[in-house]
C-alpha positions as CSV (number, residue, x, y, z in Angstrom):
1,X,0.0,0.0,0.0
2,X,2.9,1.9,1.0
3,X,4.9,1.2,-2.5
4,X,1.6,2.8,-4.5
5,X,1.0,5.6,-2.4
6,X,5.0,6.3,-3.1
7,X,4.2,6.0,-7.0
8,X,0.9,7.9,-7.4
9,X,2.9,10.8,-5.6
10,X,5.8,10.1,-7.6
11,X,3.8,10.0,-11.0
12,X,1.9,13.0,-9.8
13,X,4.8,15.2,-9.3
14,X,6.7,14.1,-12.6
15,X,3.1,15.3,-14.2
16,X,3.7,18.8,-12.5
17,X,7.0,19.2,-13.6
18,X,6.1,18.4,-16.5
19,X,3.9,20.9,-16.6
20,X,6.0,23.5,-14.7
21,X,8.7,23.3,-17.6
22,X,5.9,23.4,-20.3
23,X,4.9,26.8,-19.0
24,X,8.3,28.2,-18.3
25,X,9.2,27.3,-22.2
26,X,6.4,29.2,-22.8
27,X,7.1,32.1,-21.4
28,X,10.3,32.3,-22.5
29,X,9.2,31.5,-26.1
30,X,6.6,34.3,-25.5
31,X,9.4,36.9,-23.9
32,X,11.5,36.3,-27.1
33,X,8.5,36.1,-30.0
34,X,7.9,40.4,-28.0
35,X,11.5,40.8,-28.3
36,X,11.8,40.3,-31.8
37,X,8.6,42.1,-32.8
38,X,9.6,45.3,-31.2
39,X,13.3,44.7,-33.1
40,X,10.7,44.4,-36.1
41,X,8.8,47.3,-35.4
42,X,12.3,49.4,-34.7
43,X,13.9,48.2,-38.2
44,X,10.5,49.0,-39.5
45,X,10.6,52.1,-38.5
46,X,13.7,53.3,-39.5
47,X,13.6,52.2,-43.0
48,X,10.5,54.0,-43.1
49,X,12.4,57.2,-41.8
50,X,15.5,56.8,-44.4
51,X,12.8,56.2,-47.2
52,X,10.9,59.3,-46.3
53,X,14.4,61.5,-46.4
54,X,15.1,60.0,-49.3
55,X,11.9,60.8,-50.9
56,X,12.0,64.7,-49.6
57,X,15.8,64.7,-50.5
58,X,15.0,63.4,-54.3
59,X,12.2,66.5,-54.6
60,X,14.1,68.9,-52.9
61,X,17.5,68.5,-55.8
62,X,15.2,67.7,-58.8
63,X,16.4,66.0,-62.4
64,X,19.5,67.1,-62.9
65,X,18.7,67.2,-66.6
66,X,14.8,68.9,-66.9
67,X,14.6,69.7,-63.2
68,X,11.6,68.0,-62.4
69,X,10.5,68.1,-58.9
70,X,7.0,67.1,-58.3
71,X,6.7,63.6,-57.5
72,X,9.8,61.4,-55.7
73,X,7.6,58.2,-57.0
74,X,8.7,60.0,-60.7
75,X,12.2,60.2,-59.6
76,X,15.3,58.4,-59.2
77,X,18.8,57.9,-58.5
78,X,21.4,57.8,-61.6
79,X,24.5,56.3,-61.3
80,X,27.5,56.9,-63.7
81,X,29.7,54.2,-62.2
82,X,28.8,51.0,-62.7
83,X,30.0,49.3,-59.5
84,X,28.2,51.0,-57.4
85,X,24.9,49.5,-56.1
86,X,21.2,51.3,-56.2
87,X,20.3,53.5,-53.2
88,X,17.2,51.4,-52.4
89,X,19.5,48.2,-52.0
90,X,21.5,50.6,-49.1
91,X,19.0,51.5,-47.4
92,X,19.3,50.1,-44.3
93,X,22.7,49.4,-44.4
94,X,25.1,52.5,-42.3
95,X,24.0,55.7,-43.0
96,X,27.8,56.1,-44.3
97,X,27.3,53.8,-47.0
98,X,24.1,55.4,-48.1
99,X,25.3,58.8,-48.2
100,X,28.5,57.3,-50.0
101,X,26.1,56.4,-52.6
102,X,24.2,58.9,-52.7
103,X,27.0,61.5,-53.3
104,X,28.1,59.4,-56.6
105,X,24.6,59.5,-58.0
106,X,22.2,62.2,-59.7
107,X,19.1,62.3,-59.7
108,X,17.3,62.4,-62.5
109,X,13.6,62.0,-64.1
110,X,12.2,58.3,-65.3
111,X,12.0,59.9,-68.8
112,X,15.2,61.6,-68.4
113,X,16.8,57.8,-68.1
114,X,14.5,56.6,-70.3
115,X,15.8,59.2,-73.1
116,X,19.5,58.6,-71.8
117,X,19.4,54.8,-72.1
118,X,18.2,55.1,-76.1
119,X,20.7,57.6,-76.8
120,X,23.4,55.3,-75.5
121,X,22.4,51.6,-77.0
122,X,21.7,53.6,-80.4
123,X,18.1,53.2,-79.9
124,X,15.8,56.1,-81.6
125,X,12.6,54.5,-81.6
């Protein structure tokens, strides 16, 4: 009688630690899934903040070629090099890699390009 009693208490508290380490893992898991949504939330916002500079910086300096200023969405960023790598790709990257890039590119109108690129492959359709 002994021996079972020992058992049933024995099977009963393996069952609440059991349970005890269920609910720890998932509190941790739900500390860490908070963590990394405010991490989210922060990158979020600060690609959100470059883009918006980025967009008032494009309409404040124009085409360099027509000087069209009205819309950023109309507007973009030329490069002459050709190693260097679009400004939307360095966005969140350092803010000393984006202005790198940013000082080796013009900006310019779509249809500026547009007329650029057909003068250059030959191109007068």
């Amino acid at each position: 009688m002994i021996h079972q009693q020992q058992q049933e208490f024995d099977i009963q508290q393996e069952q609440l630690w059991k349970e005890y380490k269920k609910n720890i893992r998932e509190k941790s898991e739900t500390k860490r899934l908070e963590k990394n949504s405010k991490n989210l939330e922060r990158a979020r916002n600060k690609l959100n903040k470059r883009r918006r500079w980025l967009n008032k910086y494009k309409i404040s300096k124009g085409c360099y070629s027509c000087g069209y200023n009205e819309n950023h969405k109309a507007l973009c960023f030329s490069f002459d090099e050709k190693n260097l790598k679009k400004v939307t790709t360095v966005v969140n990257r350092s803010l000393k890699t984006l202005f790198y890039h940013i000082r080796k590119s013009k900006v310019s109108c779509f249809n500026c390009v547009q007329i650029k690129k057909g003068t250059n492959n030959g191109n007068n359709r």
